[in-house]
Every structure is written in structure tokens, then in C-alpha cells.
C-alpha positions as a printed NumPy array, in Angstrom:
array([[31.83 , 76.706, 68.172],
       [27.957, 77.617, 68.049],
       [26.33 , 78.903, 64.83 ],
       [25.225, 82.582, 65.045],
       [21.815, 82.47 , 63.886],
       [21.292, 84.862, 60.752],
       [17.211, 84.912, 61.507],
       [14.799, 84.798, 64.552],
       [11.062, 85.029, 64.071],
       [ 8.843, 84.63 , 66.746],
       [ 5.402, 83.174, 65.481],
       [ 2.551, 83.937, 67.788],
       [-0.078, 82.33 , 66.51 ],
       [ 1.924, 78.883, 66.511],
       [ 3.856, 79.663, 69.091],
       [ 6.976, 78.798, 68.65 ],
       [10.08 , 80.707, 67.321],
       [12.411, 79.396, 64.492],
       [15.583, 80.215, 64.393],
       [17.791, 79.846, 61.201],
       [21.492, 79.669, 60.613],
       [23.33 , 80.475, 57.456],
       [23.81 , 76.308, 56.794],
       [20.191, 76.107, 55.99 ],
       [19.721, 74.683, 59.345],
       [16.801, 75.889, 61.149],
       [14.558, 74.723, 64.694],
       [10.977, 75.17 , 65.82 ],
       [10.806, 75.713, 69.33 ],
       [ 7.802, 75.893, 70.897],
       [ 7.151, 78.386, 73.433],
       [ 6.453, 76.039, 76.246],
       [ 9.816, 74.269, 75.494],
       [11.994, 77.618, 75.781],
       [10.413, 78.651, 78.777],
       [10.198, 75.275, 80.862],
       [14.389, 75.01 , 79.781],
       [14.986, 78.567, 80.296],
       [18.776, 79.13 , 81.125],
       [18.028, 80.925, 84.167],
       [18.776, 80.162, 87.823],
       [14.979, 80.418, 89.034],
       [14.886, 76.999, 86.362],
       [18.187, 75.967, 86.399],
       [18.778, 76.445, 89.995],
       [22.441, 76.893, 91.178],
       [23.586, 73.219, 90.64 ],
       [22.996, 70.063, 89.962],
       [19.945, 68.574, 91.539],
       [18.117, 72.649, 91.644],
       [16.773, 72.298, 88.743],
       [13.057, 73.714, 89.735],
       [ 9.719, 71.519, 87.592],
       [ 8.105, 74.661, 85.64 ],
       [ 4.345, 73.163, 85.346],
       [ 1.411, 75.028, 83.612],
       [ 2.998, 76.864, 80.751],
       [ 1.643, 75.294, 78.06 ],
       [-0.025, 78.744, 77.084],
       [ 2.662, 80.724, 77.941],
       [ 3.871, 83.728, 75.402],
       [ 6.773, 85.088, 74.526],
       [ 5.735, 88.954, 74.706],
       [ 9.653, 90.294, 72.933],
       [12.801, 88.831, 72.279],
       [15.865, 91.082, 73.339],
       [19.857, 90.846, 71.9  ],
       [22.21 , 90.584, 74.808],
       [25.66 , 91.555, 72.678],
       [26.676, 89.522, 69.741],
       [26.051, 86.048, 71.782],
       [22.652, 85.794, 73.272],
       [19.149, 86.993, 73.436],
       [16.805, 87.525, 76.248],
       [13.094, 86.369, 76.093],
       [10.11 , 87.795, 77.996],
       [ 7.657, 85.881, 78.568],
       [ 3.898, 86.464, 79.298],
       [ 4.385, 85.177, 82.859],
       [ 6.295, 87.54 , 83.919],
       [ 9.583, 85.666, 83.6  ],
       [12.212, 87.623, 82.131],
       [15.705, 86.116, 83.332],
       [17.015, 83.603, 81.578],
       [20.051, 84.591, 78.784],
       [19.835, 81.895, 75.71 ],
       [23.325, 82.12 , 74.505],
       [23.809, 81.021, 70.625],
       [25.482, 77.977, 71.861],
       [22.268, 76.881, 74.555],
       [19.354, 77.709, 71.498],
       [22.33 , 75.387, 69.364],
       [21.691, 72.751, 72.079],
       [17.789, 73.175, 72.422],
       [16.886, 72.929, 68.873],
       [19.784, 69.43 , 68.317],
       [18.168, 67.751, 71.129],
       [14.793, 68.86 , 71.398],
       [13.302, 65.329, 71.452],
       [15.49 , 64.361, 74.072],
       [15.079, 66.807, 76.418],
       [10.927, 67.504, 75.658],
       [10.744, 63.563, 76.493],
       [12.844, 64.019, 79.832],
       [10.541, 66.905, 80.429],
       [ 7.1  , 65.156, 80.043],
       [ 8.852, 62.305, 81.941],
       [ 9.241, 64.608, 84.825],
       [ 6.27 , 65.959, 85.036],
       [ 4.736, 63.018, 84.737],
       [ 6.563, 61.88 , 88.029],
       [ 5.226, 64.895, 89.606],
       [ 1.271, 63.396, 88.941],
       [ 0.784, 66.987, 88.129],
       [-2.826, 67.245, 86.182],
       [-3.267, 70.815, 83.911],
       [-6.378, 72.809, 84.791]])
């Protein structure tokens, strides 16, 4: 079963928010890394093999951060992307394997030869 976290603070100015449980266990995600893994289906796609490359965010913002129930919250971002849920279990899984998944990331867009501006 996920932690519930007992404190999110969205940073600005580092961009990133950290999110802390009661077991003194605590993440740093980065802006860019919640919205390129954003739970929703415009990311996610509907299935194995969707998944849809999200390039040029590395200034994106996350403008508010909304509770969905007593399970998830919803972040909208400065790009005008607003539909992905992060469910206590998913921020759980972002902040455990955030190595992992940043490296398969850069990996990725690396295969795309994409260049930022």
C-alpha cells in the first residue's frame, strides 16, 4: 500500500516539488520529470507501445496543484496540460525510481536526435 504524503510544496524557483511522508521519507521531483511522466493518456497513451515522447519542457511550470479525493492530486502545468491524475501510489513510484526512469527518458529522447531550441 502507497504512503499518503503528509506534505507537498511546490518550489518555483527550483522547480521541483517535494513531497514528504510521515517515515521521514521525502522526493524532489523536478518539474520537467512530472510532466514528461504525467499519468495521463495524451503521455501515457492507451497501451503499451502509445506512450507519446513529450520534448521541450525543460522550462515548463507547474502553475497549481489540485487534491482529487483522499488518493491523488492533479497538476497544471504552464503548458496548458492539465490531465494527468498522480495517484499517491504513481508519485510513490516516481520519486523510488526516479533515476531509472529520468535515464530511460534522456535515452529516448536521445533516440529521437531531438536538439532543444
Amino acid at each position: 500500500m502507497p504512503s499518503v504524503p503528509i506534505e507537498i510544496k511546490v518550489q518555483k524557483k527550483q522547480r521541483r516539488l517535494v513531497i514528504e511522508y510521515s517515515d521521514k521519507q521525502s522526493f524532489e521531483l523536478s518539474f520537467e520529470y512530472l510532466r514528461v511522466h504525467s499519468p495521463s493518456a495524451e503521455v501515457k497513451g492507451h497501451g503499451q507501445g502509445q506512450e507519446v515522447l513529450q520534448l521541450n519542457k525543460e522550462n515548463v511550470s507547474i502553475e497549481s496543484v489540485l487534491p482529487v479525493g483522499n488518493y491523488a492530486i492533479k497538476l497544471i502545468f504552464d503548458d496548458g496540460h492539465d490531465s494527468g491524475i498522480y495517484t499517491w501510489k504513481y508519485l510513490q513510484e516516481l520519486g523510488e525510481n526516479k533515476a531509472k526512469y529520468w535515464r530511460a527518458y534522456l535515452d529516448r529522447v536521445k533516440a529521437s536526435r531531438y536538439t532543444s531550441i
